[in-house]
Structures are given as C-alpha cells and as structure tokens.
C-alpha positions as CSV (number, residue, x, y, z in Angstrom):
1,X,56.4,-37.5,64.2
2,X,57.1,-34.2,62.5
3,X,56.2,-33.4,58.8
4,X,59.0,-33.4,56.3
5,X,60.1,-30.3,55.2
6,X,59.3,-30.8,52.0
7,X,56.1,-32.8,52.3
8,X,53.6,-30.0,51.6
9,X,54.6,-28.9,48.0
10,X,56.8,-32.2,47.0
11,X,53.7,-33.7,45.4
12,X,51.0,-31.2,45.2
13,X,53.3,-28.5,42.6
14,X,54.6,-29.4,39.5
15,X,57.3,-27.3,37.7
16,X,59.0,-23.9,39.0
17,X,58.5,-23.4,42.5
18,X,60.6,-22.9,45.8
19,X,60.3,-23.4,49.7
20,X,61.7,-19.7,51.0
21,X,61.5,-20.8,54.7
22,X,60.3,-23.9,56.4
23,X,59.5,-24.1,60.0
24,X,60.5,-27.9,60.2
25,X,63.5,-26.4,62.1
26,X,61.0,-25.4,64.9
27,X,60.5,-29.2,65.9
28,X,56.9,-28.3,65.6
29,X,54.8,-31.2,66.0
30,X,52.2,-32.5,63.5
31,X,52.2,-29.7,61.2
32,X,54.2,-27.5,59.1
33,X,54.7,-23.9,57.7
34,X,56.2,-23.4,54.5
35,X,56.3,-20.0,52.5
36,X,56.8,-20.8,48.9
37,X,57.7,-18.3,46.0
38,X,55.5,-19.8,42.5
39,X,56.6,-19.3,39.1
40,X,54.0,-18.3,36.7
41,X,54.1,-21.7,35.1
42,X,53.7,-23.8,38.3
43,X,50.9,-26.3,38.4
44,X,48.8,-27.6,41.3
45,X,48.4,-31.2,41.4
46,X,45.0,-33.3,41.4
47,X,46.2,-35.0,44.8
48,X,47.3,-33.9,47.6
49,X,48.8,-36.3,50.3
50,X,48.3,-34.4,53.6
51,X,45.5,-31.6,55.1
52,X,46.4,-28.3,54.0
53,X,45.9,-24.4,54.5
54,X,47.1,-22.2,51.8
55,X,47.2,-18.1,52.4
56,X,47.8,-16.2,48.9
57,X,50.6,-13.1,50.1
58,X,50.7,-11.5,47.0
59,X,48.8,-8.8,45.9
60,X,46.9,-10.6,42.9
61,X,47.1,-14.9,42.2
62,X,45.9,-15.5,38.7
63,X,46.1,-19.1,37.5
64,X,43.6,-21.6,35.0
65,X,41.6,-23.9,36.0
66,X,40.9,-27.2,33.6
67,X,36.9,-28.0,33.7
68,X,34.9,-29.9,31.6
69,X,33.7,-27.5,29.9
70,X,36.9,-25.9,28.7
71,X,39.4,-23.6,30.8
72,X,38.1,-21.1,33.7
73,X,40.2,-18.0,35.0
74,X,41.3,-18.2,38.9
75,X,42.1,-14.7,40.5
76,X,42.8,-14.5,44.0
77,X,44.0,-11.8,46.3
78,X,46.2,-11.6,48.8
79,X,44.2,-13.0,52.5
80,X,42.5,-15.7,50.5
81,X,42.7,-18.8,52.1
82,X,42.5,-22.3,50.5
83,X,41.1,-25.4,52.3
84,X,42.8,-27.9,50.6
85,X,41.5,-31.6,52.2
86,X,43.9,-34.6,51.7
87,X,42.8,-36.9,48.7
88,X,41.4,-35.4,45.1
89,X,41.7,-31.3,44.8
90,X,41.0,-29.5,41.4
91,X,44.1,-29.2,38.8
92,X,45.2,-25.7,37.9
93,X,48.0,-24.0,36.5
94,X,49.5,-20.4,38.0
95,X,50.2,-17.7,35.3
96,X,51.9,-15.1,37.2
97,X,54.3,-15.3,39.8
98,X,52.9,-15.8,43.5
99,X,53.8,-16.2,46.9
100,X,52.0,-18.4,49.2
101,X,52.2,-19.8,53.0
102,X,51.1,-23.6,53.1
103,X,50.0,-25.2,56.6
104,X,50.0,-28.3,56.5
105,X,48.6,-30.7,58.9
106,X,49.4,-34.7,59.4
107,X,46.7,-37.2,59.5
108,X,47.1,-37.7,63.6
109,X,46.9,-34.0,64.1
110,X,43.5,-33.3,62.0
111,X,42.0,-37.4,63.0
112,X,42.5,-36.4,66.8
113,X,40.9,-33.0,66.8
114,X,37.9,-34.0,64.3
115,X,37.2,-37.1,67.2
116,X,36.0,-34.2,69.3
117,X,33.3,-33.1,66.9
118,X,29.9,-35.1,66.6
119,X,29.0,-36.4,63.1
120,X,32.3,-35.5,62.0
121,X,35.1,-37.7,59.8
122,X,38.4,-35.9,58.1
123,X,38.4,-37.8,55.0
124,X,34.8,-36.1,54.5
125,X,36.1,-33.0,53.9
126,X,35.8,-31.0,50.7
127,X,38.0,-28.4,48.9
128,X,37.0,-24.9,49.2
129,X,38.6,-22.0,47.2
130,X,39.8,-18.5,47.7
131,X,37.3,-18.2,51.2
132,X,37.5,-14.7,53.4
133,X,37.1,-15.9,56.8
134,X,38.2,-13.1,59.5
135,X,38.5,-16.3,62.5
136,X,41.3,-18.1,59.4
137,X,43.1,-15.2,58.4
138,X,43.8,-13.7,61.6
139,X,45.1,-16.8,62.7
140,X,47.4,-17.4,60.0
141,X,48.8,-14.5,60.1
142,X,49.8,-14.7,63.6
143,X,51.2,-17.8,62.8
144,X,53.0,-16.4,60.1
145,X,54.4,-13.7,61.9
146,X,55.6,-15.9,64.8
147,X,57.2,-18.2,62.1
148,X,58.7,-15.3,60.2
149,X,60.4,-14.0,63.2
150,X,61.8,-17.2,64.6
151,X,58.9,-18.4,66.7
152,X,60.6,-16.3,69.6
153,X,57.9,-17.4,71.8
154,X,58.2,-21.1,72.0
155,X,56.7,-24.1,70.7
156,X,53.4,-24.0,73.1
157,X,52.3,-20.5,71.6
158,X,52.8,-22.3,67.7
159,X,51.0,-25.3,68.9
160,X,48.3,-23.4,70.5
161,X,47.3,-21.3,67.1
162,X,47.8,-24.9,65.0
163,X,44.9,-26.3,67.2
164,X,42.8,-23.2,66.7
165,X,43.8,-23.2,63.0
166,X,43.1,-27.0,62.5
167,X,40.0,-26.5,64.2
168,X,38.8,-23.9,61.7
169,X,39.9,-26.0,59.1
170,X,37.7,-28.7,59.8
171,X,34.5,-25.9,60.1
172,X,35.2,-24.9,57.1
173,X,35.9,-27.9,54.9
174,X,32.3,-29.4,55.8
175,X,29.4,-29.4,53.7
176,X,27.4,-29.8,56.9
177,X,27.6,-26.9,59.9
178,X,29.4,-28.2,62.6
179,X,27.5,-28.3,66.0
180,X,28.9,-26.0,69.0
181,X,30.1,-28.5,71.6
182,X,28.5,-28.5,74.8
183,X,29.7,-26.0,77.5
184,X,33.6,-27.9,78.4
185,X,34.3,-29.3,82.2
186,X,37.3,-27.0,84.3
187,X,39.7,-29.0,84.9
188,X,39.6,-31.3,88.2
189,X,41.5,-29.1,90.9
190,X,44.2,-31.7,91.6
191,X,45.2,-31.9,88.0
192,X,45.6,-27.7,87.3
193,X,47.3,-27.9,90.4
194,X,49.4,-30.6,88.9
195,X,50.1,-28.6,85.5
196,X,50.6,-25.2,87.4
197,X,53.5,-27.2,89.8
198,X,54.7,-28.8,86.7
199,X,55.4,-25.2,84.7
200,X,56.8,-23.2,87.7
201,X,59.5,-26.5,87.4
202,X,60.0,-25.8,83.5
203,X,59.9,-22.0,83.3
204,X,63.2,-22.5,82.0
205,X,62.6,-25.1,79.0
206,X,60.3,-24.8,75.7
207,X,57.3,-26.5,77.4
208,X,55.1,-27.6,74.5
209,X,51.0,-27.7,74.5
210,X,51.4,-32.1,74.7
211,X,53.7,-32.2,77.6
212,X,50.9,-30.1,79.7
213,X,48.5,-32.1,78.3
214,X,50.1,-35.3,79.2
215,X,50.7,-34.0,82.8
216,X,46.9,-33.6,83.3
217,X,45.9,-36.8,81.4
218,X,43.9,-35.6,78.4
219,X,44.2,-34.7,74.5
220,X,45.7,-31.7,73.5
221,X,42.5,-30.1,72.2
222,X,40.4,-31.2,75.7
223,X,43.4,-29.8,77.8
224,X,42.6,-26.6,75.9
225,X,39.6,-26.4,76.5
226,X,39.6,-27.5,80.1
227,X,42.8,-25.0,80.9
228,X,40.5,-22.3,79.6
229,X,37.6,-22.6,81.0
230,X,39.3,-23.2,84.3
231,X,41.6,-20.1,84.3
232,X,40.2,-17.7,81.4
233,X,43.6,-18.0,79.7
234,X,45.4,-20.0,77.4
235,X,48.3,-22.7,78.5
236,X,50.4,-19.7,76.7
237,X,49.1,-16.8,78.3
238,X,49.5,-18.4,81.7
239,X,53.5,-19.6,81.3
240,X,54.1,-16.4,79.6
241,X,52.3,-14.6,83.6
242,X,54.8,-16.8,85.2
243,X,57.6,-16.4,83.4
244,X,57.4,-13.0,83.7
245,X,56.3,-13.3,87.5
246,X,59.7,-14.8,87.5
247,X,62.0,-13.0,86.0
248,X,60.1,-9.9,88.5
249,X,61.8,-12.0,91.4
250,X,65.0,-12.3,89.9
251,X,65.7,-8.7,89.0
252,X,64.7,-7.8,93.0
253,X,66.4,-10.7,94.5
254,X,69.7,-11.2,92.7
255,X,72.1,-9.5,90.6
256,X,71.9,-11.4,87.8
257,X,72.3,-9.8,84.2
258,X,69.1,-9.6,82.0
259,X,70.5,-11.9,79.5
260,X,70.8,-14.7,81.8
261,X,67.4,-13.7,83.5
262,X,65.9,-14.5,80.2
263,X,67.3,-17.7,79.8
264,X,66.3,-18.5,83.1
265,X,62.8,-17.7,82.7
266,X,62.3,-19.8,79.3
267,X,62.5,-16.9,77.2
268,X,64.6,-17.1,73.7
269,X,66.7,-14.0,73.4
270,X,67.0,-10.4,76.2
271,X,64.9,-8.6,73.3
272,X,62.3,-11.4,73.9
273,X,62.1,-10.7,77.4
274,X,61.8,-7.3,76.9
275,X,59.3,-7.2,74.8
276,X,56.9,-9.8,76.8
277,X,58.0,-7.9,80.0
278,X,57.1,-4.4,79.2
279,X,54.0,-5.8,77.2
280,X,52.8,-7.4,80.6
281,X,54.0,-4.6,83.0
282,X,54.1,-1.3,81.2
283,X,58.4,-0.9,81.9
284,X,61.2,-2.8,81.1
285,X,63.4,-5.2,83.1
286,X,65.8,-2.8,83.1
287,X,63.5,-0.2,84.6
288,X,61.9,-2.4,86.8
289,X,65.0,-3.3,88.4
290,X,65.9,0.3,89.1
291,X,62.6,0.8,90.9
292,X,63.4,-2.1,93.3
C-alpha cells in the first residue's frame, strides 16, 4: 500500500511548515519523498510513526535541542542526512527557516529488506544526527533529482535507489556493524530467461522493480541482487538497453514519428527518449534515423 502524502511530517512537525512537492503522485510503492519548506519556529516531534531519511537543502539548519541539562545548539549544513528510526527521536525546535527532503519508508519496506541481514531487527535501530556519508548522499540526491524532474524514468529506476537507500539506512542506524552477506547466487537460467521474455513484452509500460521480481519468484532486494550478479547491471540499466535497442529498430524499420516511438518503447516524454538515446549511443534518434 502506498504512504500517505502527508504521513511523513503530519505527526513528526509541530507548527509552521509545508509539503512543497510530494511524490505520492508517482504511485511509488512503500515509500515516499516529500520536500518541505520549515519556518523558523517549527518543532520536531519526540515520535515519529514511520522510518525516515531527512537531507538538510539549505545552506545552514540551526535549531535547539531540549536536554537534561538545559538547551544545546543544533547547526547543520546543507548534505547532512538524518537517520530518523520509527518510535522515540530527540525533540528540537528550528530557529531559522530550512528546507528539507524527507524519505520515508513503511514498516513492510524496511521489515523485508532488514530479513536479509543476520542479527538484524528494524525496531533496533537508533537515531543518528547530521551524518556525512558519501554512499547516503549520493543516493538521495539522485533520488531527489529524479523526483524533482518528474521521475521521467519510471517507477523501476525510483524503486531501485529506495532499496539502495533503505539499505543504507539500516547500516547506518545500527549500533552494531552490519556483516557483508555472502557472495549472492545468479539467477537460475530459466528464470532470467523468464524476466528478459517478460520485459521485451512490456517495453512499453512502467515495469516496476516487484513485477520483475514476482516474475522470477523472489523478494525485491534478492531479485536485485541475483539480476546483478547475473548480468552486471541493474533491472534499470537492462530495460533502459532494451528500450533503447527498441526504439533502434523502429526508427530503421518504420516510419514512425519519434514521439510515438517513445511511447512505444516505455519512455515518458520525446525529450526522455532523447536524452537516454544519445546517452546510450552517442547521437540522437533523429540522427540515427538519418544514418539508416
């Protein structure tokens, strides 16, 4: 089931604050981006009801935090990422202005990814502050920039980075290191064959990370894994070859216009299209046709 829009920030901030863009419009499944706009009054709440990331986008974040001993400053820059488990999190209070990009993550999504890890259990997790992790940060902000633009590129590519994102999550909200799992199993050859049969018959629709994964009969983080280490690319990387291996035939075979030859091959918009074709091939549809 996907997340609320508002179920993020609808508990966990108190006073003046506002949801600039959501990406429960994305049907996104299991999680949710929000980009919210803070007034410098805003509070953070001692509870928060679902698994969160928060990225601080403003140059400086300076807020009060309420200890026993009295009240300590909180200064954050913009990168900083927030690990925010669900359950208790520390109370503070903003006092400037600050934007910030929340991902949050439902209990199913975080519960069936920490099942993977040994000696591992969600509701163990602990609340860490204002961390600079290169892996994190690079991550959300190609998940930022995917949602900012309109995720262009299809539910599979969000889902993909969510896994990734959820998995460093979970790193980095244990007190105890997280071992490396053994070396992952390719997947059996009957079963890529099935999943590489089932996407040249979807080109044309927003295939999602689950429906490959339910094609081969695994969880989405195994499929991953076992897609990887079979063809040393993602499930995205290799619809995004065929799509484009696609939309190659068309422009040589028929005379259809590039608009519809991107809608053919499962790709949002011409620009799209463009964009992925001359990233994979080095010209443009356009010029690519003219060479055939």
């Amino acid at each position: 089931m996907n997340l609320n829009a508002s179920a993020a920030l609808s508990t966990l901030c108190i006073g003046d604050s506002s949801v600039i863009r959501s990406s429960a419009d994305f049907s996104w499944n299991g999680f949710l981006l929000e980009r919210q706009l803070a007034a410098a009054n805003m509070r953070i709440n001692d509870h928060a009801d679902q698994n969160m990331l928060a990225l601080v986008c403003s140059p400086v974040m300076r807020g009060e935090h309420w200890t026993k001993s009295g009240t300590a400053l909180v200064r954050k820059t913009a990168g900083q990422v927030t690990v925010i488990p669900k359950g208790p999190v520390p109370e503070m209070q903003l006092v400037s202005e600050a934007e910030l990009v929340y991902c949050s993550f439902d209990g199913n999504f975080i519960e069936r990814i920490a099942e993977d890890i040994e000696n591992l259990r969600a509701e163990r997790l602990v609340f860490r502050s204002g961390i600079k992790d290169k892996s994190l940060h690079l991550l959300m902000q190609m998940l930022v920039a995917e949602f900012n633009n309109g995720n262009p590129t299809g539910r599979i590519y969000a889902e993909t980075l969510a896994e990734a994102l959820a998995l460093r999550f979970l790193h980095l909200g244990t007190l105890v290191p997280i071992a490396v799992p053994a070396k992952i199993s390719a997947l059996p050859g009957n079963k890529l064959v099935r999943v590489k049969d089932f996407v040249e018959s979807s080109l044309d629709q927003d295939l999602t990370l689950e429906s490959l994964a339910q094609e081969a009969g695994y969880s989405r983080a195994h499929f991953l894994r076992m897609f990887r280490e079979s063809t040393g690319t993602t499930p995205h990387q290799y619809v995004m070859q065929r799509r484009i291996a696609h939309a190659e035939q068309l422009l040589s075979a028929t005379k259809l216009g590039i608009a519809e030859i991107a809608v053919a091959c499962g790709f949002s918009s011409q620009a799209h299209l463009t964009l992925a074709f001359k990233k994979q091939t080095g010209v443009t549809p356009a010029e690519y046709r003219r060479t055939q």
